[in-house]
PASEBA-1860 file (N, C-alpha, C; in nm, 3 decimals):
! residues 176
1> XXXXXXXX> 1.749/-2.094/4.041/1.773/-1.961/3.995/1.817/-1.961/3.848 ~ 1.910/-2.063/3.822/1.934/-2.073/3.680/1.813/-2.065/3.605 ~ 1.700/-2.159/3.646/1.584/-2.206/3.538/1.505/-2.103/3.535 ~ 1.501/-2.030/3.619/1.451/-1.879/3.567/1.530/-1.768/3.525 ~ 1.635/-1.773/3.489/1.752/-1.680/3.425/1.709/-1.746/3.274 ~ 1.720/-1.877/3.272/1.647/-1.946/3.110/1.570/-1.930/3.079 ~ 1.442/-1.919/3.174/1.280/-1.927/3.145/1.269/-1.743/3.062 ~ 1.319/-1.686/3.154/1.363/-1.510/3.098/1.404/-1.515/2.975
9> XXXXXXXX> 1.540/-1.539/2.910/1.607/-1.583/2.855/1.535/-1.589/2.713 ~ 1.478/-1.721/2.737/1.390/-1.766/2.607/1.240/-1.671/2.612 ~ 1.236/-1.623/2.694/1.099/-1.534/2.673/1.150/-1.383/2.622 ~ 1.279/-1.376/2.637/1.264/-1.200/2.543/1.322/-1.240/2.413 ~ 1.393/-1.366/2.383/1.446/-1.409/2.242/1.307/-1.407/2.217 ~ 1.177/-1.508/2.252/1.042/-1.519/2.169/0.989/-1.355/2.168 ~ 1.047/-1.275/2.203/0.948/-1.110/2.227/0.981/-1.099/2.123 ~ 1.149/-1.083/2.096/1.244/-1.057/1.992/1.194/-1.076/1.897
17> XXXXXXXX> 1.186/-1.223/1.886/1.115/-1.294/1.757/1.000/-1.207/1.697 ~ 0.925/-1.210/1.790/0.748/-1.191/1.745/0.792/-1.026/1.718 ~ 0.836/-0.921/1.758/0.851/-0.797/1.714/0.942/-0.773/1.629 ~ 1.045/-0.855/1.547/1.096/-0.893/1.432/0.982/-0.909/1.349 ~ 0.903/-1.013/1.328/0.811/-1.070/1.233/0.690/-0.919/1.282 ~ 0.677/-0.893/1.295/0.550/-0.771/1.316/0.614/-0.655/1.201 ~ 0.758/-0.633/1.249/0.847/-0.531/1.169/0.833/-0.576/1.048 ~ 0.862/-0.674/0.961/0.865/-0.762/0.886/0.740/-0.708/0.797
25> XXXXXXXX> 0.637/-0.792/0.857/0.496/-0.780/0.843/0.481/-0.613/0.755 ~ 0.498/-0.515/0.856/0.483/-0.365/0.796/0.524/-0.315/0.681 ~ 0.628/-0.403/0.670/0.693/-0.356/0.572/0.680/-0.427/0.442 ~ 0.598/-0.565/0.442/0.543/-0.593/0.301/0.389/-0.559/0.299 ~ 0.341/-0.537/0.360/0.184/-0.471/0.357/0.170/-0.351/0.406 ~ 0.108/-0.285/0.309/0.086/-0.066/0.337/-0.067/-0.076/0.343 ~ -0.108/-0.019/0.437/-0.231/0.080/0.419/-0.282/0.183/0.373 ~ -0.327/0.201/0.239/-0.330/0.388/0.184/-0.506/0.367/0.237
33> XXXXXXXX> -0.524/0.496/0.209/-0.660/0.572/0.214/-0.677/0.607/0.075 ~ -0.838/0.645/0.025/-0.843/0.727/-0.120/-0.762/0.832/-0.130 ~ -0.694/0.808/-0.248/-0.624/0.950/-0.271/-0.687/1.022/-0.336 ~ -0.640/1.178/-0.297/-0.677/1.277/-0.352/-0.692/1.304/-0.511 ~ -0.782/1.374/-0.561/-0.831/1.387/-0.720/-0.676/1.446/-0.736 ~ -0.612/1.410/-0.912/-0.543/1.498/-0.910/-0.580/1.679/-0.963 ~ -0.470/1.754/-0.915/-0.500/1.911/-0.919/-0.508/1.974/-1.102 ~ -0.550/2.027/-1.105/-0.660/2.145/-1.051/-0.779/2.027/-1.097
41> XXXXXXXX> -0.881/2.061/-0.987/-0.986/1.969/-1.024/-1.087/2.046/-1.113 ~ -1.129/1.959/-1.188/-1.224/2.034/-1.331/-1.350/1.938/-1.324 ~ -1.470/2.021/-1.316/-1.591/1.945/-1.349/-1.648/2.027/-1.395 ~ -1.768/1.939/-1.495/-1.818/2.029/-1.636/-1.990/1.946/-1.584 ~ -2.058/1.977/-1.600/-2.233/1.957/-1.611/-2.329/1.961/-1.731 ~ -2.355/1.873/-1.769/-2.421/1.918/-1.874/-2.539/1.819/-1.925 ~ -2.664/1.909/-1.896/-2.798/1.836/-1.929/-2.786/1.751/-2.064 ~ -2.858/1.644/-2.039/-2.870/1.555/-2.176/-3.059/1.550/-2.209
49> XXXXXXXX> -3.115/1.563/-2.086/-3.273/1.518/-2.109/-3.333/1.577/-1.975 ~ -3.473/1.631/-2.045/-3.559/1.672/-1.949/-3.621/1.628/-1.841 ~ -3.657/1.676/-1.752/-3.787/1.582/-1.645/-3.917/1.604/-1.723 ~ -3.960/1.484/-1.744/-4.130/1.453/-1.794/-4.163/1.416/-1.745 ~ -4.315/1.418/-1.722/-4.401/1.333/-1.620/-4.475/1.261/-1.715 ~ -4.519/1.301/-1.832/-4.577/1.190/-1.925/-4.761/1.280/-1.900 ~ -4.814/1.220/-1.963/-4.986/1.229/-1.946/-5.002/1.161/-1.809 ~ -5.142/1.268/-1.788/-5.201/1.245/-1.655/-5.315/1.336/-1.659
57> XXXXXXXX> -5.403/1.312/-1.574/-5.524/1.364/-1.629/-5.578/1.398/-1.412 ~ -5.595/1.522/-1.376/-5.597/1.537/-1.234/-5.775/1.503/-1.206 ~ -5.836/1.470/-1.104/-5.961/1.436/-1.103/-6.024/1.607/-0.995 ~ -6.136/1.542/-0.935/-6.191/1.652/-0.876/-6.078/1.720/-0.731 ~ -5.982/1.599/-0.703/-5.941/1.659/-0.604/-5.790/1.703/-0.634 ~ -5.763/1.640/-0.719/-5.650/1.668/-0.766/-5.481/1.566/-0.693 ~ -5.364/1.608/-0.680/-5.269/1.490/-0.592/-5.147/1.580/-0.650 ~ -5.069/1.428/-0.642/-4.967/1.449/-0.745/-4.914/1.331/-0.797
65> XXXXXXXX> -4.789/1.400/-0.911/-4.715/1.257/-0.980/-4.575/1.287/-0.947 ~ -4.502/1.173/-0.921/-4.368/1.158/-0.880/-4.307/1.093/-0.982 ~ -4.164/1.143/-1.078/-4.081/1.047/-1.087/-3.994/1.094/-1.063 ~ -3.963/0.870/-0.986/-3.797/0.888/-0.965/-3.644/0.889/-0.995 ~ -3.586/0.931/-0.949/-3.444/0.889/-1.037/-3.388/0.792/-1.139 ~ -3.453/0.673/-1.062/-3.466/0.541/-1.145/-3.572/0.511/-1.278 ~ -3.649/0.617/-1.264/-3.733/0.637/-1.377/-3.854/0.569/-1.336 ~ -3.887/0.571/-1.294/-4.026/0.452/-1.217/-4.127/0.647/-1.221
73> XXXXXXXX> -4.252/0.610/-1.230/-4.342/0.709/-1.195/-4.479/0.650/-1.127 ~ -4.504/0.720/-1.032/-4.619/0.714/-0.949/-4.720/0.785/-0.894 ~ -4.826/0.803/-0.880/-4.961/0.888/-0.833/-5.006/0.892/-0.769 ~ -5.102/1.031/-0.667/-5.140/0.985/-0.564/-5.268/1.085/-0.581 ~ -5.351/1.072/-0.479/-5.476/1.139/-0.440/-5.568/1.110/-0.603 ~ -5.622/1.163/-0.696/-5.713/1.143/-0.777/-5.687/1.123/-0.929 ~ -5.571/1.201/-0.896/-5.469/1.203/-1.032/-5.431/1.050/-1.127 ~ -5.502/1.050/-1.224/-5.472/0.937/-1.344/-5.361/0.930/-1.399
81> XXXXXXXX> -5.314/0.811/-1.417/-5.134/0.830/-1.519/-5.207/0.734/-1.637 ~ -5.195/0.841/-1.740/-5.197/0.770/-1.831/-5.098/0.763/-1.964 ~ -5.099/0.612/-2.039/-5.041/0.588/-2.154/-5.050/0.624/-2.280 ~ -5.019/0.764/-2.322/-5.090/0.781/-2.436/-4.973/0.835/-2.534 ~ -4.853/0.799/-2.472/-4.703/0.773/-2.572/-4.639/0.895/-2.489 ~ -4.685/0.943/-2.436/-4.639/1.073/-2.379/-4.505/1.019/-2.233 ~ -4.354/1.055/-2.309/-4.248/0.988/-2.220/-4.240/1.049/-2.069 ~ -4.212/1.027/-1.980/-4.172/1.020/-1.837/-4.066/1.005/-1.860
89> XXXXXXXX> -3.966/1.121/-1.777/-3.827/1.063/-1.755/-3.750/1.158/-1.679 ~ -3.659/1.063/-1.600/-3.591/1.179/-1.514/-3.528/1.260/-1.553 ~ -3.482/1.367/-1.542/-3.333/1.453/-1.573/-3.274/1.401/-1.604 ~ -3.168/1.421/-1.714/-3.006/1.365/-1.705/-2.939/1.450/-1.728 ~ -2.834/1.432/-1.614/-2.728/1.492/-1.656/-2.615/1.449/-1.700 ~ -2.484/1.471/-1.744/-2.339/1.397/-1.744/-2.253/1.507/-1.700 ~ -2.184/1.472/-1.601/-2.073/1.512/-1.521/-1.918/1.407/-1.490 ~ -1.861/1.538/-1.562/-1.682/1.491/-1.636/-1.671/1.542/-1.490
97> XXXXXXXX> -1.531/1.474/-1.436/-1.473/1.533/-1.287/-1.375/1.410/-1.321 ~ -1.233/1.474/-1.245/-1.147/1.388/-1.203/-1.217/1.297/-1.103 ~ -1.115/1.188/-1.127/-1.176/1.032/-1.006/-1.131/1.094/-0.903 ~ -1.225/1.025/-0.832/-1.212/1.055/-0.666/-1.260/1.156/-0.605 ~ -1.341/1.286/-0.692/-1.396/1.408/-0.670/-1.525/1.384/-0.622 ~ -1.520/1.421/-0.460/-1.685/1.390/-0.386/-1.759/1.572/-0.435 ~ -1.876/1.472/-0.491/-2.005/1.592/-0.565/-2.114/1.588/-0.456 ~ -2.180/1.700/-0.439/-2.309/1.664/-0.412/-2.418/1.720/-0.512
105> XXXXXXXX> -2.561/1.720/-0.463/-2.618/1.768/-0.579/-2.738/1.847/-0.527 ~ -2.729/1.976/-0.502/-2.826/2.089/-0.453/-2.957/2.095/-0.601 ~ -3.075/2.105/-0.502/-3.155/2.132/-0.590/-3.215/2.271/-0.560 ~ -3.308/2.300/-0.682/-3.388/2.438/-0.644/-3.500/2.445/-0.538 ~ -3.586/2.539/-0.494/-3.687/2.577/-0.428/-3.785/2.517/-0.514 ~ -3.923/2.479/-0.478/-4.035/2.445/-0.549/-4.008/2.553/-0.671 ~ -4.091/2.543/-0.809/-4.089/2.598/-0.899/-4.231/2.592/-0.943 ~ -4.299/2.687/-1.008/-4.406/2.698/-1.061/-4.381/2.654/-1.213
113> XXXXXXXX> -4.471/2.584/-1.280/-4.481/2.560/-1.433/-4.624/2.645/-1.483 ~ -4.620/2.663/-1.568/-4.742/2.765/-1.678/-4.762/2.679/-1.786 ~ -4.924/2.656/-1.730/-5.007/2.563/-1.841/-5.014/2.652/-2.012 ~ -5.019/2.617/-2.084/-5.041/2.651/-2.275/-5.155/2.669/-2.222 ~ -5.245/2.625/-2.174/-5.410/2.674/-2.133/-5.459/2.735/-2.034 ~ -5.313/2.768/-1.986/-5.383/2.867/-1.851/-5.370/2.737/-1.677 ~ -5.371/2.811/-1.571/-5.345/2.703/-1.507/-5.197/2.697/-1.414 ~ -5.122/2.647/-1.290/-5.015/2.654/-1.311/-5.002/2.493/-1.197
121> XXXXXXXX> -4.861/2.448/-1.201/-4.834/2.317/-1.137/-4.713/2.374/-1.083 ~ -4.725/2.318/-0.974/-4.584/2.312/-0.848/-4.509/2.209/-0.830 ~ -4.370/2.229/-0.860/-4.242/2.128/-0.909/-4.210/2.102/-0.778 ~ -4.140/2.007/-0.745/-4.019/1.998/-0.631/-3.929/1.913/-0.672 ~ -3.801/1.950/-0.708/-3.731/1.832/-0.745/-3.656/1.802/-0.633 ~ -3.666/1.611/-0.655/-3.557/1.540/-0.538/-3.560/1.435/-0.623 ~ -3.415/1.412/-0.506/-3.374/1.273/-0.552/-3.275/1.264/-0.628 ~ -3.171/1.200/-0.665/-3.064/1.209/-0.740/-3.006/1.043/-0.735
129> XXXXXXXX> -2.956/0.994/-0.900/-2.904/0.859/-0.866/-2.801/0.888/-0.940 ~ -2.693/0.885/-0.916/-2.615/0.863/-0.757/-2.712/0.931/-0.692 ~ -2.704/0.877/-0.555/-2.751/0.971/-0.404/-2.648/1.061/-0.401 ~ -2.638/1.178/-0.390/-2.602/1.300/-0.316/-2.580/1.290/-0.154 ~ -2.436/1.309/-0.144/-2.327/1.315/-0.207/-2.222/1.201/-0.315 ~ -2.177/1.216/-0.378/-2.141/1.067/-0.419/-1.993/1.118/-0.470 ~ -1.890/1.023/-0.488/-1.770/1.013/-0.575/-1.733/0.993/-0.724 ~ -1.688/1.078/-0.801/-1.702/1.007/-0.934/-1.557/0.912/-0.936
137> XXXXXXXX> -1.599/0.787/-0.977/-1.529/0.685/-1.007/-1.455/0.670/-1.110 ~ -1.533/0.719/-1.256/-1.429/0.701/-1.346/-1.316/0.820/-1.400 ~ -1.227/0.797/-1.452/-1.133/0.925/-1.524/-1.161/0.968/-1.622 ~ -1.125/1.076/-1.563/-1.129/1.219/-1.685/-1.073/1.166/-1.832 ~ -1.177/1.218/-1.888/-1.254/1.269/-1.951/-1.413/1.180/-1.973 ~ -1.380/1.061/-1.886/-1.553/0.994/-1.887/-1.623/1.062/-1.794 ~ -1.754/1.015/-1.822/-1.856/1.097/-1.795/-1.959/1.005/-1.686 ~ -1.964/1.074/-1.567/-2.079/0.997/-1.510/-2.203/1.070/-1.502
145> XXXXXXXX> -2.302/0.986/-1.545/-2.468/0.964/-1.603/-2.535/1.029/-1.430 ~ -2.591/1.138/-1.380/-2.668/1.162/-1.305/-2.807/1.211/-1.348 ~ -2.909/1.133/-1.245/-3.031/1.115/-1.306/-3.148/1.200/-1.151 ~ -3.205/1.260/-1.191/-3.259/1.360/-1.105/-3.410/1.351/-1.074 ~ -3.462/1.340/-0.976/-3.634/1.288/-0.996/-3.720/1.394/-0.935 ~ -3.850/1.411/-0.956/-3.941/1.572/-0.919/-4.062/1.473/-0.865 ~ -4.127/1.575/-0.794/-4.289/1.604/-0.778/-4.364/1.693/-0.850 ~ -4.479/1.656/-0.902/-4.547/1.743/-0.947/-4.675/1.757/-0.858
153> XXXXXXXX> -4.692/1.865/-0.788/-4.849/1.903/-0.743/-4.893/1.965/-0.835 ~ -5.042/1.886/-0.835/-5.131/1.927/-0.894/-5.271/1.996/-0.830 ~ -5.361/2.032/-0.885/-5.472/2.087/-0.830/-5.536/2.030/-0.883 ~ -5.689/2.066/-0.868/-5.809/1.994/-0.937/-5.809/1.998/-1.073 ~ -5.908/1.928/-1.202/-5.931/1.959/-1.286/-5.967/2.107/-1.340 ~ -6.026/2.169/-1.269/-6.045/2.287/-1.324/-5.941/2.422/-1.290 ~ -5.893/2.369/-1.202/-5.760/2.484/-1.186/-5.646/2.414/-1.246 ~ -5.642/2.314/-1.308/-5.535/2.280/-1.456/-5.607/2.205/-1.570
161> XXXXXXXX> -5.653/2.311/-1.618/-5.734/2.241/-1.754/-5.580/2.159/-1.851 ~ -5.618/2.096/-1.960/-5.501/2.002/-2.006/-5.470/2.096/-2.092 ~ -5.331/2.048/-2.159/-5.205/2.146/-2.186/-5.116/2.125/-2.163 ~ -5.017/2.217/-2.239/-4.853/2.126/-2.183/-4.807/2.214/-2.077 ~ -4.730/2.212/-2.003/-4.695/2.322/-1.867/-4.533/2.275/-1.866 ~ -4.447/2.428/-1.875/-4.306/2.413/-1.841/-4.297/2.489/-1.765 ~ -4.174/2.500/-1.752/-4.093/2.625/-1.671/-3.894/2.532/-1.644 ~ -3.854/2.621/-1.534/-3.727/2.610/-1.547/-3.698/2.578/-1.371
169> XXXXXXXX> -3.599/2.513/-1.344/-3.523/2.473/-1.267/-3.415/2.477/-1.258 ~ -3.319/2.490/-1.127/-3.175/2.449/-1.134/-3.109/2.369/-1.022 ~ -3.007/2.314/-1.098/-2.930/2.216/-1.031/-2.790/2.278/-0.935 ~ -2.747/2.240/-0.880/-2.614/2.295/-0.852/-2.549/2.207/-0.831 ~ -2.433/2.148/-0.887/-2.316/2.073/-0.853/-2.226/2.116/-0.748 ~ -2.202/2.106/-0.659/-2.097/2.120/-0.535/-1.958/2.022/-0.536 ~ -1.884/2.116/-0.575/-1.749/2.032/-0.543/-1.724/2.009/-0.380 ~ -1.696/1.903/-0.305/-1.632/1.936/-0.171/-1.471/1.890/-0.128
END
């Protein structure tokens, strides 16, 4: 009966022990989570560069041209990309925000463009690098670089004779 009054004994001193050192433990190592942006949160937007698609020349059936965020451009159905100095490039934007402020990045409805020669092309912009939603990382007052990528449908050659074709789009920044 003794040797189990001991065996007890030394088993709640070792409990003791081990929930001492656990206490211990807590109290030189913390767990935080991201903290919150500090208040009032301020973000500013502001275009630096257009979306171009560059030269391209549509064939009898016509397609489209894509570029992406990353700046890469690509073609599909009949549509030619060609090199004739004419730049491609995504959107840019720069967006100031306190660190730690999750953005996302709403785009518009398809958009029509109006050829200089008559004619019209159908926009869709996607894509965003950062991906949407994202965090800005650095502090205020730096600026993080968002880069925005489109579709262009096209039609045949003769329903877009060549010419330059704009129009307008919008972005929306979402604080959440």
């Amino acid at each position: 009966m003794i040797k189990n009054g001991m065996k007890i004994l030394l088993f709640n001193r070792k409990l003791l022990a081990a929930a001492a050192l656990l206490v211990l433990y807590g109290l030189l190592f913390t767990v935080s989570a991201q903290e919150p942006p500090p208040r009032p949160v301020i973000v500013t937007f502001n275009e630096s560069q257009p979306l171009a698609f560059g030269a391209f020349s549509p064939g009898a059936a016509g397609g489209t041209v894509t570029v992406a965020p990353g700046g890469t451009r690509s073609g599909t159905g009949d549509v030619v990309l060609l090199s004739m100095g004419f730049a491609y490039t995504p959107a840019m934007f720069y967006v100031r925000a306190n660190q730690g402020t999750l953005l996302s990045v709403l785009v518009s409805l398809p958009v029509t463009l109006t050829g200089s020669g008559g004619g019209t092309l159908t926009l869709q912009v996607s894509g965003s690098l950062p991906s949407s939603p994202f965090v800005t990382t650095l502090p205020w007052p730096q600026q993080t670089t968002v880069l925005v990528g489109g579709i262009l449908t096209i039609g045949n050659i003769a329903s877009n004779p060549p010419g330059n074709y704009t129009g307008n789009f919008s972005i929306t920044l979402v604080r959440e």
